[in-house]
C-alpha positions in Angstrom: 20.3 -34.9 79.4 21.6 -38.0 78.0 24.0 -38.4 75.0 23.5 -41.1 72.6 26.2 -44.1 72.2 27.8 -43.6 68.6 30.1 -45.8 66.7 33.3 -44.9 65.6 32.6 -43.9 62.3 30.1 -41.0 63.8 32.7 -39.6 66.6 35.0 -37.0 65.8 37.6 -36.1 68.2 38.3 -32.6 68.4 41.0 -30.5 70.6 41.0 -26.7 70.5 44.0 -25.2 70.8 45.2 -21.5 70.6 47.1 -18.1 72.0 45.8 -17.1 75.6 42.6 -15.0 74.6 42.0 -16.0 70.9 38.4 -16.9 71.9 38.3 -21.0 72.3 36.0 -21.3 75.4 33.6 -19.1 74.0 33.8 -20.4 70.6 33.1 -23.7 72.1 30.2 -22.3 74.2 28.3 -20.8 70.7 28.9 -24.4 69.3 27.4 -26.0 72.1 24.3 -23.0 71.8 24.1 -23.9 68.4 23.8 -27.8 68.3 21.3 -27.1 71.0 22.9 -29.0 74.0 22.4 -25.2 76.3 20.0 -23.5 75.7 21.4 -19.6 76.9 25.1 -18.5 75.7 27.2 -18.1 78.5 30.3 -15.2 78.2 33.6 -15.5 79.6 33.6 -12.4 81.5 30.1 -12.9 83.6 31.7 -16.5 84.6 29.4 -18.7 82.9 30.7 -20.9 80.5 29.8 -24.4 80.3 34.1 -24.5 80.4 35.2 -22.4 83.3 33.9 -23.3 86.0 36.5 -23.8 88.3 36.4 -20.7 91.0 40.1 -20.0 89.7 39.1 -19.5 86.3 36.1 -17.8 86.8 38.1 -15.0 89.0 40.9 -14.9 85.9 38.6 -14.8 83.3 41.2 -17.7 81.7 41.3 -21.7 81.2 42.9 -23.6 83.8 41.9 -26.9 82.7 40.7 -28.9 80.0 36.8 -29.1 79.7 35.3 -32.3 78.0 32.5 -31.3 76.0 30.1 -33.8 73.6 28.1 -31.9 71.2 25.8 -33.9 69.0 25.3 -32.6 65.5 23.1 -34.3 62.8 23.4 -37.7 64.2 27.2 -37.4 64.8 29.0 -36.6 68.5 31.8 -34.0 68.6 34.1 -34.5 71.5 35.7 -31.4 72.1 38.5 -30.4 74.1 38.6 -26.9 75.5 42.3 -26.6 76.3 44.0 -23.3 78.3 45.9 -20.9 75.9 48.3 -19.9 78.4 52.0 -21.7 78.2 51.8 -22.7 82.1 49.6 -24.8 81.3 51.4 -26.6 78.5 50.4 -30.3 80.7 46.9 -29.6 80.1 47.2 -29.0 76.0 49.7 -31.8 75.6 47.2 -34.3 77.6 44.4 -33.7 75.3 46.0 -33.4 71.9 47.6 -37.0 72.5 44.3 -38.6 72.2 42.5 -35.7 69.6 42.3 -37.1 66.3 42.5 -33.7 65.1 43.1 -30.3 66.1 41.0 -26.6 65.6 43.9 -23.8 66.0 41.6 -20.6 66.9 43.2 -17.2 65.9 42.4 -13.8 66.5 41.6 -12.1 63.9 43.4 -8.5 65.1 46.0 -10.6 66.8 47.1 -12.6 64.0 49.5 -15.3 64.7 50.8 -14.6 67.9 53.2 -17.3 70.1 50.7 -19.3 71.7 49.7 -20.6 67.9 52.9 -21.7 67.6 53.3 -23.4 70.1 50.0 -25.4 69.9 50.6 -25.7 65.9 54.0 -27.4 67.5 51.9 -29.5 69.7 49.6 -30.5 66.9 53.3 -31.7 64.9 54.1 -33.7 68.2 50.7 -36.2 67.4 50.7 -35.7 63.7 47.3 -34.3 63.9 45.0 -33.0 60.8 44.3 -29.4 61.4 41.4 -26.7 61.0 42.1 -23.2 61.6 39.3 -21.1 62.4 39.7 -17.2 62.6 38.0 -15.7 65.3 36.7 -12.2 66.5 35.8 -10.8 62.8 33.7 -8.4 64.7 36.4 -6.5 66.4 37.4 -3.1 65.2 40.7 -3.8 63.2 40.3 -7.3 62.1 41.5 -8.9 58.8 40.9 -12.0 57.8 43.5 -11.5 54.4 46.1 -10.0 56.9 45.8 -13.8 59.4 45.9 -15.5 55.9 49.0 -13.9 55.3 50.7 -14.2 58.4 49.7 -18.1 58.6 51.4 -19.0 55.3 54.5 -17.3 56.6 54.8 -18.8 60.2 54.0 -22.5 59.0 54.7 -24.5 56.3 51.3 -25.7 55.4 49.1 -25.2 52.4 46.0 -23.0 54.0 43.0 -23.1 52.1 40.3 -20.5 53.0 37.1 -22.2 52.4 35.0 -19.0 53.3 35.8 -15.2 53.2 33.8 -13.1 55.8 31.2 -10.5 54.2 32.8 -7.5 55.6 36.4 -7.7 56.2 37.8 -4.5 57.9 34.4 -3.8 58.1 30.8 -3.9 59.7 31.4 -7.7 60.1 27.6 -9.4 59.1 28.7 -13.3 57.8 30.0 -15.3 55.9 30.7 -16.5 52.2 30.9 -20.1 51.4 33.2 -20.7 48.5 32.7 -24.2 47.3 29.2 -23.4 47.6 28.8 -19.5 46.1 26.5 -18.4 48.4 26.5 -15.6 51.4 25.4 -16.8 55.2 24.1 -13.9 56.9 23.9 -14.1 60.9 23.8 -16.6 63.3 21.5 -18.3 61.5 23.3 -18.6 58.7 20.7 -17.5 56.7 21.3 -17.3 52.9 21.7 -14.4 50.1 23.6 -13.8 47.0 27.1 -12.9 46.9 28.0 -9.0 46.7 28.9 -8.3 42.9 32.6 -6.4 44.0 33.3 -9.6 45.5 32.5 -11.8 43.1 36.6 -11.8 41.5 37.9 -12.6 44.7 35.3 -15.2 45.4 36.4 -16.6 41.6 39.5 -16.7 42.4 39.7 -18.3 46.1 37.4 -21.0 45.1 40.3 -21.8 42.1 42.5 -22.0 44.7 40.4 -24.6 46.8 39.5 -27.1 43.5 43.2 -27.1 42.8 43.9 -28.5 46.3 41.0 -30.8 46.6 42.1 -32.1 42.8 45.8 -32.6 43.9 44.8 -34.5 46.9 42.9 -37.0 44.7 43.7 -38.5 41.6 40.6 -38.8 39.9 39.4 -35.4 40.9 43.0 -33.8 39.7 41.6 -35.7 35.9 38.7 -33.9 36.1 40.0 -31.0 37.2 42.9 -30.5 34.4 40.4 -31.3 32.1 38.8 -27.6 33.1 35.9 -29.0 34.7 34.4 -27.4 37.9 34.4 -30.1 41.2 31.3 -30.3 43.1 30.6 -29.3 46.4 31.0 -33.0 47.2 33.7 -33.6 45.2 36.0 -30.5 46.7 34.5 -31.9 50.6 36.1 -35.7 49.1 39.6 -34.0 48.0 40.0 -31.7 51.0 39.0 -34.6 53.4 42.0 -36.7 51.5 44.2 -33.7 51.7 43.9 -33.0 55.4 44.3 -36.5 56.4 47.4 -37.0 54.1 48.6 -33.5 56.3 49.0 -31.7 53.0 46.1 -28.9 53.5 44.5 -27.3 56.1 41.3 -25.0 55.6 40.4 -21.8 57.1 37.0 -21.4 58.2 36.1 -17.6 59.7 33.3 -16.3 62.5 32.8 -14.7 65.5 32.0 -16.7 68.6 30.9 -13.5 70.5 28.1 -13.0 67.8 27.4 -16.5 67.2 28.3 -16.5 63.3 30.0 -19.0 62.0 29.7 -21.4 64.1 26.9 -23.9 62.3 29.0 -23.7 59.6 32.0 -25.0 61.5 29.8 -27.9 63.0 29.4 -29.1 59.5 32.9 -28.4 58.4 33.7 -30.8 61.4 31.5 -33.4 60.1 32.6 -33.1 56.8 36.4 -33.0 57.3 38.0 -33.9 60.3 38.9 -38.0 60.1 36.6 -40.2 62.4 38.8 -41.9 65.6 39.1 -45.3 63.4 40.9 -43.1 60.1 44.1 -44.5 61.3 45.4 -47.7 62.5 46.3 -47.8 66.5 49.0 -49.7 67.9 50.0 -50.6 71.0 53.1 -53.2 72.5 51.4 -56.4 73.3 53.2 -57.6 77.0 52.8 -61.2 76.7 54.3 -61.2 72.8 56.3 -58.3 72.7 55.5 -56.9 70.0 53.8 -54.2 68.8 50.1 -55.2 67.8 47.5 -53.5 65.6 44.3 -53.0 67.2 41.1 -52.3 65.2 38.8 -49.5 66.3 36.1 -51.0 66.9 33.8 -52.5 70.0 35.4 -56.4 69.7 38.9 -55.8 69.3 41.1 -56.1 73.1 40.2 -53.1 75.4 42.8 -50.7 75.1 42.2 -47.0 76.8 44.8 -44.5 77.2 44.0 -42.2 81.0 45.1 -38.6 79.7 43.6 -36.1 82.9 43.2 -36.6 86.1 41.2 -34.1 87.9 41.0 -33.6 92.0 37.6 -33.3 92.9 36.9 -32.2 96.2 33.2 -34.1 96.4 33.5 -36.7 93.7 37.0 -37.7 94.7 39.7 -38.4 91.7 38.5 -38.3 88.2 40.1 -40.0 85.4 39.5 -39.0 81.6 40.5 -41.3 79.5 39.9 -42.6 75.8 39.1 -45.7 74.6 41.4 -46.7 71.5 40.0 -50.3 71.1 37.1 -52.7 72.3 34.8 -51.2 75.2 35.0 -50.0 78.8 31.7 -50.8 80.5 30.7 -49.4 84.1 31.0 -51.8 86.6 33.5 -54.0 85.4 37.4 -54.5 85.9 40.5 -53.6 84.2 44.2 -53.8 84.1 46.4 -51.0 85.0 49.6 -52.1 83.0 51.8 -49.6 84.7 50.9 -50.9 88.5 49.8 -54.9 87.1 46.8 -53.8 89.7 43.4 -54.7 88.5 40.5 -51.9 89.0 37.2 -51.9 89.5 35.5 -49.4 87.1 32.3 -47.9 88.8 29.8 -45.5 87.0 31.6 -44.2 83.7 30.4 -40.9 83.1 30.3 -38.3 79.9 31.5 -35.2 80.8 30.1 -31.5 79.6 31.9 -29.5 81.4 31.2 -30.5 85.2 27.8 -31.7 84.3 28.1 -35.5 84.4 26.2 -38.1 82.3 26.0 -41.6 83.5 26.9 -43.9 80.7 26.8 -47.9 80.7 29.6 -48.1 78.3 32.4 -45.9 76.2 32.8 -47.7 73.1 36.2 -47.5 70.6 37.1 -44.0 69.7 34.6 -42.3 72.4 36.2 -40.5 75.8 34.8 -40.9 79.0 35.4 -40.2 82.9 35.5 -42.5 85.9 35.3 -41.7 89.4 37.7 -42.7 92.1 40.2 -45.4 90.5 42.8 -46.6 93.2 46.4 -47.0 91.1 45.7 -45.1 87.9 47.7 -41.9 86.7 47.8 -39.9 83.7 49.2 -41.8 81.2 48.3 -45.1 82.1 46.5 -47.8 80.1 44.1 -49.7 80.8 43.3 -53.1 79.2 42.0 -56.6 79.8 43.9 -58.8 81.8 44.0 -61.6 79.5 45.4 -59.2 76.8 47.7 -56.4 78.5 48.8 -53.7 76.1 50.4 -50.9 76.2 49.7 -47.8 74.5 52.2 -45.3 74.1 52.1 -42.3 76.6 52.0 -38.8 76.9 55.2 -36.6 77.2 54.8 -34.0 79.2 57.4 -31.0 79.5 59.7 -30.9 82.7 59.2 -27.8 85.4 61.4 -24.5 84.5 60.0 -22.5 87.9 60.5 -23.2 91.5 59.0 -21.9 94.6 59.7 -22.9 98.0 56.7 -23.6 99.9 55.4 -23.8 103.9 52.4 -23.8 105.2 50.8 -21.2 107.0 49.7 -22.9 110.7 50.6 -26.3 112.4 46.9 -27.4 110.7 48.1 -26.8 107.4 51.4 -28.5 108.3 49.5 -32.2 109.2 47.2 -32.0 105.6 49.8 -30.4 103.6 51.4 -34.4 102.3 48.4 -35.7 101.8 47.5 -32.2 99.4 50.6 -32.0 97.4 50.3 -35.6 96.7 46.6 -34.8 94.9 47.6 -31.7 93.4 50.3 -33.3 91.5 48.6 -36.4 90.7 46.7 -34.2 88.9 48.5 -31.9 87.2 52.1 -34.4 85.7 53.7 -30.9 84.8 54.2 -30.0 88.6 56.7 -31.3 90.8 57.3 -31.9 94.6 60.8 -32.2 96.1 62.1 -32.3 99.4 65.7 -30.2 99.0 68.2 -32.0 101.5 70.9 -29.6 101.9 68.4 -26.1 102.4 65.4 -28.4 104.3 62.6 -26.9 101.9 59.8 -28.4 100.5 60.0 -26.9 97.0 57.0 -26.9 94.8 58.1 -26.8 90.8 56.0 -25.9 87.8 55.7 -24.1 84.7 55.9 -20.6 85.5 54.7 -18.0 88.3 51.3 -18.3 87.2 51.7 -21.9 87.4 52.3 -21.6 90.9 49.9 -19.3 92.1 47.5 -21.1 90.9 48.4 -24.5 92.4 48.8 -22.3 95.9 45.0 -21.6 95.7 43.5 -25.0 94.3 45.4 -26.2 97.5 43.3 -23.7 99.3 40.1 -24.1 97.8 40.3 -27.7 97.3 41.7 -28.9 100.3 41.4 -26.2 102.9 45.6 -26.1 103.0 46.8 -22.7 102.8 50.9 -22.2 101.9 53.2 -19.4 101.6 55.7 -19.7 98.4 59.7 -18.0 98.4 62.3 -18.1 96.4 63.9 -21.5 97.0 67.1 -20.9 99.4 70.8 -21.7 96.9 72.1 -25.1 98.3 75.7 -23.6 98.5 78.6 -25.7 99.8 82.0 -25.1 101.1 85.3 -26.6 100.9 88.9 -25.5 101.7 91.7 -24.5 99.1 94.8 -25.9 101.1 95.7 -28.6 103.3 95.8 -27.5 107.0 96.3 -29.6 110.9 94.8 -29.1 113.7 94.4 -30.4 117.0 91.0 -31.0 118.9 90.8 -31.9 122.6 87.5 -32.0 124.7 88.3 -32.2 128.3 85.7 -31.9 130.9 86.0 -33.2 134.5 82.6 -32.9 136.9 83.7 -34.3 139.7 83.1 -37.7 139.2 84.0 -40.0 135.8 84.9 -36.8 133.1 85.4 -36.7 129.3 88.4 -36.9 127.5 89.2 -36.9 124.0 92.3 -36.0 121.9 92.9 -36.2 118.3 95.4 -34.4 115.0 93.3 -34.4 112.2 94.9 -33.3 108.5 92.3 -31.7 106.0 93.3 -31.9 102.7 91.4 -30.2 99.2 90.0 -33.4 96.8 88.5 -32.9 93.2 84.8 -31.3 92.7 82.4 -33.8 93.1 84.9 -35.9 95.4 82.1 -35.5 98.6 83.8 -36.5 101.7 86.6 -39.2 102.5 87.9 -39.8 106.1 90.7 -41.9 106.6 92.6 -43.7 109.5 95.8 -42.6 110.1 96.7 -44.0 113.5 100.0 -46.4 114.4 100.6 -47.6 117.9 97.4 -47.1 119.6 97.6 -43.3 120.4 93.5 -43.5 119.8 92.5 -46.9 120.4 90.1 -48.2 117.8 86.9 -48.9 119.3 87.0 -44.5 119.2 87.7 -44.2 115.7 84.2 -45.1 114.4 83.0 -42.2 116.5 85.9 -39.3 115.5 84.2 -40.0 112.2 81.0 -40.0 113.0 81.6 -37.0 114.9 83.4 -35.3 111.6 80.5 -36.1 109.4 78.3 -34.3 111.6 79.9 -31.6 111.6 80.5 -31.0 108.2 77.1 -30.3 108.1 77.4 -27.2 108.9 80.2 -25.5 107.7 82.5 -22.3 109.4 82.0 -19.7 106.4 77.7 -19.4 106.5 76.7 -22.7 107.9 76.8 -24.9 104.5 77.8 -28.4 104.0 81.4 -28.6 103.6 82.1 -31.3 100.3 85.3 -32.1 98.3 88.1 -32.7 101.2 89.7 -35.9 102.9 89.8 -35.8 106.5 93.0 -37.8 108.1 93.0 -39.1 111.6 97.1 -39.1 112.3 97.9 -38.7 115.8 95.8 -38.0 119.2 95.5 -39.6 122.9 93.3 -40.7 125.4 92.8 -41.7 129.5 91.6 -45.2 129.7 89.0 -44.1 132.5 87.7 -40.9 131.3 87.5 -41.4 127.2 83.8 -42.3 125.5 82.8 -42.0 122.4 81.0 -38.9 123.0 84.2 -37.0 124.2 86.3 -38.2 120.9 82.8 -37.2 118.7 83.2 -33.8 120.5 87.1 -33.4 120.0 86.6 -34.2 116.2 84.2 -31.6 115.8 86.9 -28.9 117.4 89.5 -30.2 115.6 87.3 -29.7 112.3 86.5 -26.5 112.7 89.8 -24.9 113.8 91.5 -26.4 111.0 88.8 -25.0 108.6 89.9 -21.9 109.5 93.7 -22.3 108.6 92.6 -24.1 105.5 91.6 -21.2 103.2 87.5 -22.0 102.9 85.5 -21.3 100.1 81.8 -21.6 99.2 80.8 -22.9 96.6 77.5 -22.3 94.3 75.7 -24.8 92.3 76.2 -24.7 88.7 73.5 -25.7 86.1 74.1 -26.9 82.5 71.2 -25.0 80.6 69.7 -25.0 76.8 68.1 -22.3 75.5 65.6 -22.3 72.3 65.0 -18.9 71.0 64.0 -17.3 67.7 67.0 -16.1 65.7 65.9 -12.3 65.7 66.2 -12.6 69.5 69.5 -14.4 69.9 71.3 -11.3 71.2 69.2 -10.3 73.6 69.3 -13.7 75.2 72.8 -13.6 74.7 73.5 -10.7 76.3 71.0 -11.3 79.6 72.9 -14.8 79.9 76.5 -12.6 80.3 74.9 -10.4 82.7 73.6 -13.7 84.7 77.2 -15.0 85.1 76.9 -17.3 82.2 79.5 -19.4 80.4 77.8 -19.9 76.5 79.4 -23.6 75.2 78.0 -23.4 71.9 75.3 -22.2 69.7 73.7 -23.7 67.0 71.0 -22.9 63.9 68.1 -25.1 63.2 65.1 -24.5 61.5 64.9 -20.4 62.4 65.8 -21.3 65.6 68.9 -20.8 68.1 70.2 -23.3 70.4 72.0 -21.8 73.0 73.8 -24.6 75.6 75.7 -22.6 78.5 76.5 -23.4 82.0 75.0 -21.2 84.1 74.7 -20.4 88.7 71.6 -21.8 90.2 71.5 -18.4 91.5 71.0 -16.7 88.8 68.4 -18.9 87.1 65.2 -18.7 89.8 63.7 -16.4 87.5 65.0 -17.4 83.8 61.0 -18.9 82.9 59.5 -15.2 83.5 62.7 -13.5 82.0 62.9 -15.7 79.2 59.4 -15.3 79.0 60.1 -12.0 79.0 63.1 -11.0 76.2 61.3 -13.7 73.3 57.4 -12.6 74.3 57.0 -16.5 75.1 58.6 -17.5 71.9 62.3 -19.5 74.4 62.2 -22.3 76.0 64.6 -23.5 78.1 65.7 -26.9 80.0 68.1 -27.0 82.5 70.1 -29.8 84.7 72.6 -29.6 87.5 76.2 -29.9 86.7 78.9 -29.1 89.5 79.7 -27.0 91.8 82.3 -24.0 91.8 83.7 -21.2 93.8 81.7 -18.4 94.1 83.2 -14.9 93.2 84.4 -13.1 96.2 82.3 -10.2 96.2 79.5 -12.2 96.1 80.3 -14.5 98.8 81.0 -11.5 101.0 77.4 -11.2 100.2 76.2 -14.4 101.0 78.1 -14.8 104.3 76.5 -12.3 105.5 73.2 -12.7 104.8 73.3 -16.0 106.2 74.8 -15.1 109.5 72.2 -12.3 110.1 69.7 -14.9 109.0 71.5 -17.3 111.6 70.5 -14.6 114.0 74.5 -14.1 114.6 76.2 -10.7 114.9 79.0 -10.3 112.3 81.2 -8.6 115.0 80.9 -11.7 116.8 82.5 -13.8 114.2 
């Protein structure tokens, strides 16, 4: 099935956003039913949706991924962007409302406002984006559509403007009633009666409401209207089209996707209210003036297309999605990648239903399309003519909180497990892969557990790699308290040429943060100098791996003073050897320590929740810096162990119910308390497969 080429004017760029569960993918499965593009209405829990289709989300019953989906609608096309509800997958949300020119907030009608609205409604504020809400799930025992008014005007500060009130609220729900219009929509069809008489106050009095925000939102309608004159259907469609674009109202529409009711309605309410892509002016930074340029939204104006997804697809190869802001892409031609200043060759450009694919010769200004298998292009990129590079700006996606270490299962998995990772993250900018130095571990970071798991089985099912996930190991450190001597001497004769080494070396404590100094110390020969490269050599080895649990030892000066040699038997292996003795007996006199990382972390939480977070911080070791009051929210900044932190996202998660958010940053290192390094001593010598009655 093909999909017509529209201009500008007749696209309408849609991302739905909502709370895990509030019913977007089969919302968006009853508007595709309904403009006819399917022709059977798939359900969530049977696994077929036209939106999850990924094995992963057809075993959750959740979204994973954004799903693309055109819908065309009385000679309009509706690009809409099924988003995941679920906060791990904040990457996903954030990719697609950057290049939505407006966003349709789903909520449940029993659940109400719950945190996963606000946090989209947060991410609709990030890209200033006009807003519909549509109120879901009217069918379900307990629902109330006046109760999710309510609770909307008090979590946001918006003007909502009902537009329709369902016929049966807390009740057998049947349809809807259209307010500007006066009229009652039975079914799915939509099918027209007159209003029920008890309602006819409330119907009165909600369509007041609705002139007097249409007529505020446009001066010659607010003449007519204080003049006591009713507005129009058209004329309240004009005002509230004005008034969404302006950000001062956004309407509530009201349906059930389960039951299919609602949902024409909505169709038209998209048509009729939601901006087309060219409503406001786009502007990108011109690389050859630079400045920031203007572009027009429209076919002739400099290419100019912003790559928000990229999707790992284990047939096709690497899809990008992207949207074009300006001028037009056309298959078969080639582009600039501003980021790499690589030129690419643009193959067959595809639209996108789900994982249907429709070839396309072109995607024109303010249309979104897919391309198969581009060489140097991320998410985030732009892509532009080469005789006019632009840049447009990019998508800011929110750093990892969660961290598992990861290996893979068998030598096989071991040889594709680079190549894998590199995909997976290419794909998904919210995950990161790090190779930790000081513990060895690859360590896979992300946005929560679920985050995770879910990578763990794409790489799997995607590229036959199978991994095991841990706990990251603490990169603890040691260091010494006091300055201590010692003498090391390596002496080994076999008969022939032996080994011979002899040197004093001084350890003495330096700052935090002060790493390793060695110094040269020697007067008259006692080690000649050709040797002295290798005592240090031979000390920074062995500080690898220090005497207390096996840790790199930091923060101390290391002074060569005194030592000897034999002018047949010394090397440079023997005074490398002799070093490393010398080291670790004067360690031992030199009172070591380990040390623990310590991170500097900020913590966003409602106000009601403050001392709960508070006191699970105290309990986690914490040192609070400050705390601050902004907009019904508390900043917390405290500096906090690493160790106590490898779970904050799931407890955090936890003590707000998904309302904190946290960043965090590494900040220094200090002594760990001595119980606990008892602890950790031990643990790392049975780990090290040593008895402690050996040590």
């Amino acid at each position: 099935m093909r999909v017509k080429d529209y201009p500008s004017d007749r696209l309408r760029n849609v991302v739905l956003l909502a709370h895990g569960g509030a019913g977007k993918t089969s919302l968006a499965e009853a508007l595709l039913f309904h403009s006819g593009a399917i022709t059977r209405l798939g359900r969530v829990e049977e696994g077929n949706t036209v939106s999850d289709y990924d094995p992963e989300e057809i075993r959750r019953r959740i979204s994973v991924n954004t799903s693309l989906l055109p819908i065309e609608w009385r000679d309009h096309k509706i690009n809409l962007l099924d988003t995941p509800g679920y906060a791990d997958f904040a990457g996903e949300m954030l990719g697609s409302t950057r290049v939505a020119d407006a966003a349709l907030i789903i909520v449940d009608a029993v659940g109400g406002v719950e945190v996963g609205t606000e946090q989209v409604w947060s991410y609709a504020d990030t890209y200033q984006l006009p807003r519909l809400v549509f109120v879901n799930k009217l069918e379900r025992e307990n629902a109330s559509f006046t109760r999710v008014v309510d609770q909307l005007r008090q979590a946001f500060p918006a003007r909502f403007v009902p537009l329709q009130l369902p016929l049966g609220d807390s009740a057998p729900f049947r349809g809807l009633i259209d307010l500007s219009r006066k009229m009652a929509q039975v079914g799915p069809e939509g099918g027209e009666e007159s209003i029920p008489s008890q309602a006819q106050e409330q119907v009165e009095a909600y369509r007041q409401a609705i002139m007097e925000a249409a007529a505020e939102a446009d001066d010659e309608l607010i003449m007519k209207y204080l003049e006591g004159t009713d507005l129009s259907p058209e004329e309240i469609s004009r005002g509230l089209r004005a008034g969404i674009r302006q950000g001062k109202i956004v309407p509530i529409l009201c349906g059930s996707a389960y039951q299919a009711v609602g949902t024409r309605q909505l169709l038209d309410a998209i048509l009729e209210l939601v901006p087309p892509p060219n409503y406001r002016e786009v502007k990108a930074y011109n690389l050859r003036s630079g400045q920031e340029e203007a572009l027009p939204a429209g076919p002739d104006a400099p290419l100019a297309a912003l790559v928000f997804k990229t999707f790992a697809d284990p047939y096709v190869g690497k899809l990008s999605y992207f949207r074009v802001y300006a001028g037009q892409l056309r298959s078969d031609s080639r582009v600039l990648n501003v980021r790499t200043n690589e030129e690419e060759r643009m193959g067959q450009l595809f639209l996108l239903r789900g994982k249907e694919q429709l070839p396309t010769q072109g995607i024109s200004a303010g249309d979104i399309g897919v391309v198969a298998k581009l060489q140097a292009t991320s998410t985030g990129d732009t892509l532009c003519d080469k005789a006019h590079p632009l840049v447009l700006p990019s998508i800011a996606f929110p750093s990892p909180v969660f961290s598992a270490a990861i290996t893979p299962k068998t030598k096989a998995d071991l040889d594709k497990m680079g190549s894998a990772l590199a995909r997976l993250v290419e794909e998904d900018p919210t995950l990161q892969v790090q190779r930790e130095p000081d513990t060895g571990e690859t360590i896979l970071r992300g946005m929560g557990e679920s985050h995770i798991d879910i990578a763990a089985r794409r790489l799997h099912q995607k590229f036959g790699v199978e991994i095991v996930t841990q706990p990251p190991r603490i990169p603890y450190k040691e260091t010494i308290r006091k300055t201590a001597s010692a003498q090391g001497r390596y002496k080994k004769q076999t008969g022939g040429r032996g080994q011979f080494g002899d040197v004093f070396l001084r350890l003495e404590p330096l700052p935090r943060g002060s790493g390793f100094e060695f110094e040269d110390e020697i007067f008259g020969g006692a080690v000649p100098k050709n040797y002295i490269p290798a005592v240090e050599k031979g000390l920074r080895e062995a500080i690898q791996k220090g005497i207390l649990a096996g840790y790199p030892t930091i923060d101390f000066r290391a002074a060569l003073h005194d030592g000897s040699y034999h002018p047949v038997d010394s090397s440079e292996m023997a005074f490398k050897i002799a070093a490393s003795l010398g080291f670790k007996k004067a360690m031992e006199q030199a009172s070591p320590v380990l040390l623990e990382p310590i991170m500097n972390v900020t913590i966003t939480v409602p106000e009601n929740v403050m001392g709960d977070v508070l006191g699970d911080l105290n309990a986690k070791r914490a040192r609070v810096m400050g705390m601050e009051q902004t907009g019904g929210k508390s900043i917390i900044t405290a500096q906090v162990p690493l160790a106590e932190m490898q779970r904050y996202a799931t407890d955090l998660r936890s003590i707000t119910q998904g309302r904190g958010t946290f960043t965090m940053e590494f900040s220094h290192y200090e002594e760990v308390p001595p119980h606990l390094s008892e602890q950790i001593i031990k643990k790392a010598k049975q780990e090290a497969g040593v008895e402690e009655e050996e040590e």
